[in-house]
mmCIF file of the C-alpha atoms, coordinates in Angstrom:
data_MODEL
# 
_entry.id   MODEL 
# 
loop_
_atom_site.group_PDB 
_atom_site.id 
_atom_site.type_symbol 
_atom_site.label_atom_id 
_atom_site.label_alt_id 
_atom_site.label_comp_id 
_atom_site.label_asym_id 
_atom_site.label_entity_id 
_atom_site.label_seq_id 
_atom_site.pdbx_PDB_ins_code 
_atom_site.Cartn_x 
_atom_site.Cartn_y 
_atom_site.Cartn_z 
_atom_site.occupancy 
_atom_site.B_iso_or_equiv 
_atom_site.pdbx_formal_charge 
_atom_site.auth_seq_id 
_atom_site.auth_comp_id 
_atom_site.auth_asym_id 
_atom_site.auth_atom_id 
_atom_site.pdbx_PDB_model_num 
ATOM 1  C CA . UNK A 1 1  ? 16.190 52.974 90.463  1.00 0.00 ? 1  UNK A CA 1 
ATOM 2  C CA . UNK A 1 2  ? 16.836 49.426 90.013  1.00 0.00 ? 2  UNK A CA 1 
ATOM 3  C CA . UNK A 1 3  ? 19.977 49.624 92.382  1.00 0.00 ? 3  UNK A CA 1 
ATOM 4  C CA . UNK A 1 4  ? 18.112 51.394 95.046  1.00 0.00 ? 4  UNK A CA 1 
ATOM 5  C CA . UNK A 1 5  ? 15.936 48.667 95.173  1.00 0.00 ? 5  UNK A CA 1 
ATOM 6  C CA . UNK A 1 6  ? 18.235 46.045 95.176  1.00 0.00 ? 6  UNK A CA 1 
ATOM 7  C CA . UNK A 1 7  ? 19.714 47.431 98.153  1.00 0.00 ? 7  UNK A CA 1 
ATOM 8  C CA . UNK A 1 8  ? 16.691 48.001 99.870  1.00 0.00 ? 8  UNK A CA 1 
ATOM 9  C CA . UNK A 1 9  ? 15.419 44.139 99.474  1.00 0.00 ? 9  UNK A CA 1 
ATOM 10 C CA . UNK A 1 10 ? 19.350 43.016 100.633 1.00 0.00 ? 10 UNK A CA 1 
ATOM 11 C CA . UNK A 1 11 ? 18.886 45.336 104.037 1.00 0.00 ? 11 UNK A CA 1 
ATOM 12 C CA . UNK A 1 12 ? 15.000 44.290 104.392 1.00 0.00 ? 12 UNK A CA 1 
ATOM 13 C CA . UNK A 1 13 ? 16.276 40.978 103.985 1.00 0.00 ? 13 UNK A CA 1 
ATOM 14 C CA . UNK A 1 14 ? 19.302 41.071 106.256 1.00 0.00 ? 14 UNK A CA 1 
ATOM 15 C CA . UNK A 1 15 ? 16.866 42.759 108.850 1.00 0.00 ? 15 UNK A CA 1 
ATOM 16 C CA . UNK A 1 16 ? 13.906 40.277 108.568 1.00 0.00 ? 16 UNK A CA 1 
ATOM 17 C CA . UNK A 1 17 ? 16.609 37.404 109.012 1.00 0.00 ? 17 UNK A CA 1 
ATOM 18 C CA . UNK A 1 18 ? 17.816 38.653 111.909 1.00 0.00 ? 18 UNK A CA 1 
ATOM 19 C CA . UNK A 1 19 ? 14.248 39.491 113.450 1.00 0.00 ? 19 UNK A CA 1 
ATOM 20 C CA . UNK A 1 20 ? 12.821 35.992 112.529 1.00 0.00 ? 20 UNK A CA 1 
ATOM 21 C CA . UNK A 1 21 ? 16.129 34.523 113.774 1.00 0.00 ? 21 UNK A CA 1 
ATOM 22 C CA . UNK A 1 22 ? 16.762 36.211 117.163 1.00 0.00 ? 22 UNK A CA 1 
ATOM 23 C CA . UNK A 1 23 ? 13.393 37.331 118.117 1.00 0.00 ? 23 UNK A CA 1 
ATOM 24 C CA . UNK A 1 24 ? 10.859 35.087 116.799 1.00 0.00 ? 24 UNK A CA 1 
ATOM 25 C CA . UNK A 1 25 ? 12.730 31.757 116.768 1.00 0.00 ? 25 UNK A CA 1 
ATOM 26 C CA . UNK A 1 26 ? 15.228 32.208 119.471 1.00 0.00 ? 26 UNK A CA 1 
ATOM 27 C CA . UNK A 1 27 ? 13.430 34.247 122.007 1.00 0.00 ? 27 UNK A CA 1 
ATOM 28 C CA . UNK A 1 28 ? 10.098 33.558 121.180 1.00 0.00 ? 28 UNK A CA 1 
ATOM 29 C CA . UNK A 1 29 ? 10.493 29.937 121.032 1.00 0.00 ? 29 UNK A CA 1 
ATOM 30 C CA . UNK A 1 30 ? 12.465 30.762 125.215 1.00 0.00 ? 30 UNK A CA 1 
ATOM 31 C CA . UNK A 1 31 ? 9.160  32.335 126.256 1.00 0.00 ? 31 UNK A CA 1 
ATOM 32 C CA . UNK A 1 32 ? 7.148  29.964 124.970 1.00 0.00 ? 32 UNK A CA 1 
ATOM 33 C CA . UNK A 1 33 ? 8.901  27.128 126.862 1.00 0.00 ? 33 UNK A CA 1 
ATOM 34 C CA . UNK A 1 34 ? 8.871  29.372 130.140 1.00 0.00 ? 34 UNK A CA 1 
ATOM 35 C CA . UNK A 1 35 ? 5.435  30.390 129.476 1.00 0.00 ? 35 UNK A CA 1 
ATOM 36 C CA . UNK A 1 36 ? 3.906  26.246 129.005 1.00 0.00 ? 36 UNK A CA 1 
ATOM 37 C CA . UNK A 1 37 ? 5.826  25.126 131.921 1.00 0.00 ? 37 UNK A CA 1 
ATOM 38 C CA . UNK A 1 38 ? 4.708  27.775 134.047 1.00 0.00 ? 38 UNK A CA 1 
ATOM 39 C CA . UNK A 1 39 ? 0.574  26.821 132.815 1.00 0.00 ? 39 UNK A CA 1 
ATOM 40 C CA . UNK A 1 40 ? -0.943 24.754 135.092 1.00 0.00 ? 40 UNK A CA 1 
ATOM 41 C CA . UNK A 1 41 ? -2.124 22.787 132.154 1.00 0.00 ? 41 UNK A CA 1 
ATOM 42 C CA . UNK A 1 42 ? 0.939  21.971 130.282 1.00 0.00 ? 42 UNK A CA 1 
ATOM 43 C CA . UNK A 1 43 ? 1.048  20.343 126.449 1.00 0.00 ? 43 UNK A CA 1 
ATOM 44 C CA . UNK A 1 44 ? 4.475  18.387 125.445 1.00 0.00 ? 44 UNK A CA 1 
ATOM 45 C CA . UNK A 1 45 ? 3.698  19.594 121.878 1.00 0.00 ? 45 UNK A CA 1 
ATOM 46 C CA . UNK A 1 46 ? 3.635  23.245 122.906 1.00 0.00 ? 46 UNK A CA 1 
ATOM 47 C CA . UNK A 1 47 ? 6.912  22.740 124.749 1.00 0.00 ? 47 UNK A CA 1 
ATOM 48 C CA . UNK A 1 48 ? 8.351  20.753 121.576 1.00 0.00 ? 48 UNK A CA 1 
ATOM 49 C CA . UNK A 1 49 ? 7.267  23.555 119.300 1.00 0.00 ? 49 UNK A CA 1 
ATOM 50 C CA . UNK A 1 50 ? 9.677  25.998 121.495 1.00 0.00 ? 50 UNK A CA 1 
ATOM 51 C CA . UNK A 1 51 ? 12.590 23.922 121.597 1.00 0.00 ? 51 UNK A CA 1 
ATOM 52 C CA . UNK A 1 52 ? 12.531 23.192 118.223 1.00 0.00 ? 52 UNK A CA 1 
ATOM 53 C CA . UNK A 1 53 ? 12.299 26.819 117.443 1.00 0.00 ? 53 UNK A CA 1 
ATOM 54 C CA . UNK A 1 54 ? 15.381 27.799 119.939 1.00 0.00 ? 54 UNK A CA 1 
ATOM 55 C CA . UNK A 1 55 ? 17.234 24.780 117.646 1.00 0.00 ? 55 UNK A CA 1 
ATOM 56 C CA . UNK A 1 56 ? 16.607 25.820 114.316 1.00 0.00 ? 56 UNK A CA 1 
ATOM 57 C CA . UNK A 1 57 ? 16.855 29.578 115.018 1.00 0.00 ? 57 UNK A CA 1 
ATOM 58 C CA . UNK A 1 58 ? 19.643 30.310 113.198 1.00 0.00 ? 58 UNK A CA 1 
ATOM 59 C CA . UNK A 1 59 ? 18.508 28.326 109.413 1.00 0.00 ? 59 UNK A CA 1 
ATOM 60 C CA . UNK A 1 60 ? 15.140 30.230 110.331 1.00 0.00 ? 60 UNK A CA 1 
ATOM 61 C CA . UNK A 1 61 ? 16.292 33.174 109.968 1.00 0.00 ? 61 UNK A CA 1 
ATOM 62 C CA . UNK A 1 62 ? 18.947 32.478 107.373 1.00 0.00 ? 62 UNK A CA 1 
ATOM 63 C CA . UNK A 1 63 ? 15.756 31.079 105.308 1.00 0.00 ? 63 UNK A CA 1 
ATOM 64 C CA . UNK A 1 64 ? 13.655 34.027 106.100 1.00 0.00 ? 64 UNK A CA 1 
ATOM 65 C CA . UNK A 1 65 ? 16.591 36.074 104.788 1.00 0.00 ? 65 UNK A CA 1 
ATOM 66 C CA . UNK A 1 66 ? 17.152 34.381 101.501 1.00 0.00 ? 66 UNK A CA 1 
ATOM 67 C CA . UNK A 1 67 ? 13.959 35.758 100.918 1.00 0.00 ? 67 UNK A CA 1 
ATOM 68 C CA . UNK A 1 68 ? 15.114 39.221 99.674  1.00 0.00 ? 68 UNK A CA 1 
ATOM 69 C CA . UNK A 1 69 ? 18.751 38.748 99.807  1.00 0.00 ? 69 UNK A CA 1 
ATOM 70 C CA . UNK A 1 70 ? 19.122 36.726 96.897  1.00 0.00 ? 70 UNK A CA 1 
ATOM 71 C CA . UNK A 1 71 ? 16.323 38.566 94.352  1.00 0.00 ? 71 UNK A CA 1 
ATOM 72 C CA . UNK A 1 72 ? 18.360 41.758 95.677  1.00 0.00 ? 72 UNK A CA 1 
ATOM 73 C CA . UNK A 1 73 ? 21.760 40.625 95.320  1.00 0.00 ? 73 UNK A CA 1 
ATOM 74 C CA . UNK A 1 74 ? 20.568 39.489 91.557  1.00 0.00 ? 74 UNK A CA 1 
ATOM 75 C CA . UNK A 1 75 ? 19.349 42.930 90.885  1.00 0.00 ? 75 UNK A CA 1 
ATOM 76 C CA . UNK A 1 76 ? 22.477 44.174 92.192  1.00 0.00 ? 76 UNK A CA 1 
ATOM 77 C CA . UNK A 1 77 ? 25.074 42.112 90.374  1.00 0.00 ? 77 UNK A CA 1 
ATOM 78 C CA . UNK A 1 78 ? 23.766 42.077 86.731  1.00 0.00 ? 78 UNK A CA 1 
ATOM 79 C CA . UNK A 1 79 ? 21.660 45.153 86.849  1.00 0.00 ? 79 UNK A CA 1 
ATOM 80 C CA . UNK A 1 80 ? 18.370 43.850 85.059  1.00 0.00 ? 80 UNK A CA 1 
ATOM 81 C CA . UNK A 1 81 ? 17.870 41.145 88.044  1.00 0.00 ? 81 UNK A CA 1 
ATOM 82 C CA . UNK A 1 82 ? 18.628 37.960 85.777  1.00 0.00 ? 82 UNK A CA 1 
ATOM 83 C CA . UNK A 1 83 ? 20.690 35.253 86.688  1.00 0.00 ? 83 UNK A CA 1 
ATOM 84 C CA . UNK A 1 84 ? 21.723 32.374 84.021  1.00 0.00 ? 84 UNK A CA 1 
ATOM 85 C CA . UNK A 1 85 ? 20.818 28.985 85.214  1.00 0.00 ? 85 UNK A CA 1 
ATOM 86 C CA . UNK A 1 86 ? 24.359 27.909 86.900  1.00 0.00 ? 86 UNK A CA 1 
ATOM 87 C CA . UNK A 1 87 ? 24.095 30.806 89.565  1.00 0.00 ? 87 UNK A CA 1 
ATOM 88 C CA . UNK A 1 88 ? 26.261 33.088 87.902  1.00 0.00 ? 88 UNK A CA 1 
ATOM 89 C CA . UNK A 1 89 ? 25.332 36.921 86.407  1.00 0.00 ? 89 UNK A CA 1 
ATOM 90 C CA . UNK A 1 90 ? 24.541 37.032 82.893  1.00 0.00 ? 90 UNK A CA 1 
ATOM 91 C CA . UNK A 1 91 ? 27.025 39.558 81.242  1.00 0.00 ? 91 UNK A CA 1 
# 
């Protein structure tokens, strides 16, 4: 049971890092830069806010993966989800 869910939060994880990386920062943060220069009243923060999201797209989503990757890849390794305190499986 416990591997089964490690692989489910590793795939959940790889797919919300590629949703909040593509979609959400990436295109969203395109759309929103269309969308604020296309307003006839336009804010230079809202058009920051987009670029800055196109920018840091990919740590975004690398971030938003790390999320469930690393718990799952934990559970996955050693099998009762602890890790000792230098990063590696405890055995």
């Amino acid at each position: 049971m416990k591997k089964i869910f490690g692989i489910f939060l590793v795939v959940s994880g790889v797919l919300f890092g590629v949703w909040a990386g593509i979609w959400w920062a990436f295109i969203g943060g395109i759309v929103d830069v269309v969308n604020e220069i296309k307003a006839v009243d336009t804010s230079a923060v809202n058009i920051a806010i987009g670029i800055a999201k196109v920018f840091f797209a990919v740590p975004i989503g690398y971030a938003a993966a790390a999320v469930a990757v690393l718990p799952g890849w934990a559970i996955l390794v050693t099998g009762n989800g602890s890790v000792s305190v230098r990063g590696w499986p405890n055995r």
